[in-house]
C-alpha positions in Angstrom: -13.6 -81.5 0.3 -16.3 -83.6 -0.1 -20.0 -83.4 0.6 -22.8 -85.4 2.4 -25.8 -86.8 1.0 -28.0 -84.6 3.4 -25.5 -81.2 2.2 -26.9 -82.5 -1.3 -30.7 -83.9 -0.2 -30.9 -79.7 1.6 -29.7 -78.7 -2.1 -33.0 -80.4 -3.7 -35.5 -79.3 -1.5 -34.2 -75.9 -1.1 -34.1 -75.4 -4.3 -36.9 -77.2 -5.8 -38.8 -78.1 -2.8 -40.5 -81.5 -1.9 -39.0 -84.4 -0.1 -35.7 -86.0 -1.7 -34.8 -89.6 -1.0 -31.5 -90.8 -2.4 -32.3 -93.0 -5.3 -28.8 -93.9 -6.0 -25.3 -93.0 -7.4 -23.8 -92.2 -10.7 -20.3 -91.7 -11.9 -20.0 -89.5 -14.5 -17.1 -87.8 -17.0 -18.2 -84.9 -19.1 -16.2 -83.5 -21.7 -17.1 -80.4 -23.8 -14.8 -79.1 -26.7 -11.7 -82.1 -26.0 -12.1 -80.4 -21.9 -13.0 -82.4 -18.9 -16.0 -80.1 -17.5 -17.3 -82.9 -15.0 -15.6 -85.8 -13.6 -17.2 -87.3 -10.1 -20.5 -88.4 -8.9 -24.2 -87.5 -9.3 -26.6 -88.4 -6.5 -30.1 -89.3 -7.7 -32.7 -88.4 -5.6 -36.4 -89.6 -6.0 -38.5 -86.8 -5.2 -42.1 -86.5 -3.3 -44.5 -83.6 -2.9 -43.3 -81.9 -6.2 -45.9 -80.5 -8.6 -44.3 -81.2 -11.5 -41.0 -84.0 -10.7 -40.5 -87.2 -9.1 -36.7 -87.1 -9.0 -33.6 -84.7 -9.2 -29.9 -84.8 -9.7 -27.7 -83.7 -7.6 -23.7 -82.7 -6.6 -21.5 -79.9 -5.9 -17.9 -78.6 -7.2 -15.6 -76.0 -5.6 -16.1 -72.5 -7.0 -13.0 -71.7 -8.6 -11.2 -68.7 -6.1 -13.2 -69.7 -3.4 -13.4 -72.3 -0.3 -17.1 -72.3 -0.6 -18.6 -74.6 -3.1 -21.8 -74.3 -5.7 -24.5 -77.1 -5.1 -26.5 -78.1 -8.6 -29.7 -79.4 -8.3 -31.5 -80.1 -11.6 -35.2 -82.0 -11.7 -35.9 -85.0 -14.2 -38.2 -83.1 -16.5 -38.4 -82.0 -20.2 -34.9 -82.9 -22.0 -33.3 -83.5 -18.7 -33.7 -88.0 -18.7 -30.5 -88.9 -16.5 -28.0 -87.6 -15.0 -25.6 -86.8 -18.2 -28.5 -84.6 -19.7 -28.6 -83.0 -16.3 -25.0 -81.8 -15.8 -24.8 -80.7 -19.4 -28.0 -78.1 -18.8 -26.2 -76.8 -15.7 -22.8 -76.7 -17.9 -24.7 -75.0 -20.7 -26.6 -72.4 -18.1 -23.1 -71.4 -16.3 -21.6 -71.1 -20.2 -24.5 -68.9 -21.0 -23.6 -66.4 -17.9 
């Protein structure tokens, strides 16, 4: 199943707050350890009224015994420069769970 732009624009601003705009697209593969832990699209999302970010990275993947799905939302900010660095902090954080 795939998801809408707005599904993923509600993501941002419920979760980080602000007003997202899609910025653009990004295809993306991540591996970790020889493993495919990401392969689809990132949606960029410049980001107004935030304190601290003017854009975030979003997407969503199935969660895996479920029909619902998880929605990551990660701001540009610190280490987190594009899209790769954002989906390996959310791979790291769900590692370290």
């Amino acid at each position: 199943m795939d998801v809408t732009v707005d599904q993923l624009q509600r993501a941002v601003e419920g979760q980080h707050g602000g007003k997202a705009k899609l910025a653009g697209v990004a295809a993306l593969r991540e591996m970790f350890q020889g493993k495919t832990v990401w392969d689809g699209t990132i949606h960029i999302f410049n980001l107004e009224g935030h304190p601290t970010a003017t854009r975030a990275y979003a997407w969503s993947s199935p969660i895996e015994g479920s029909t619902e799905r998880r929605f990551y939302a990660v701001l540009h900010l610190g280490g987190i420069m594009s899209p790769r660095d954002a989906v390996r902090a959310a791979m790291a954080a769900e590692r370290r769970k």
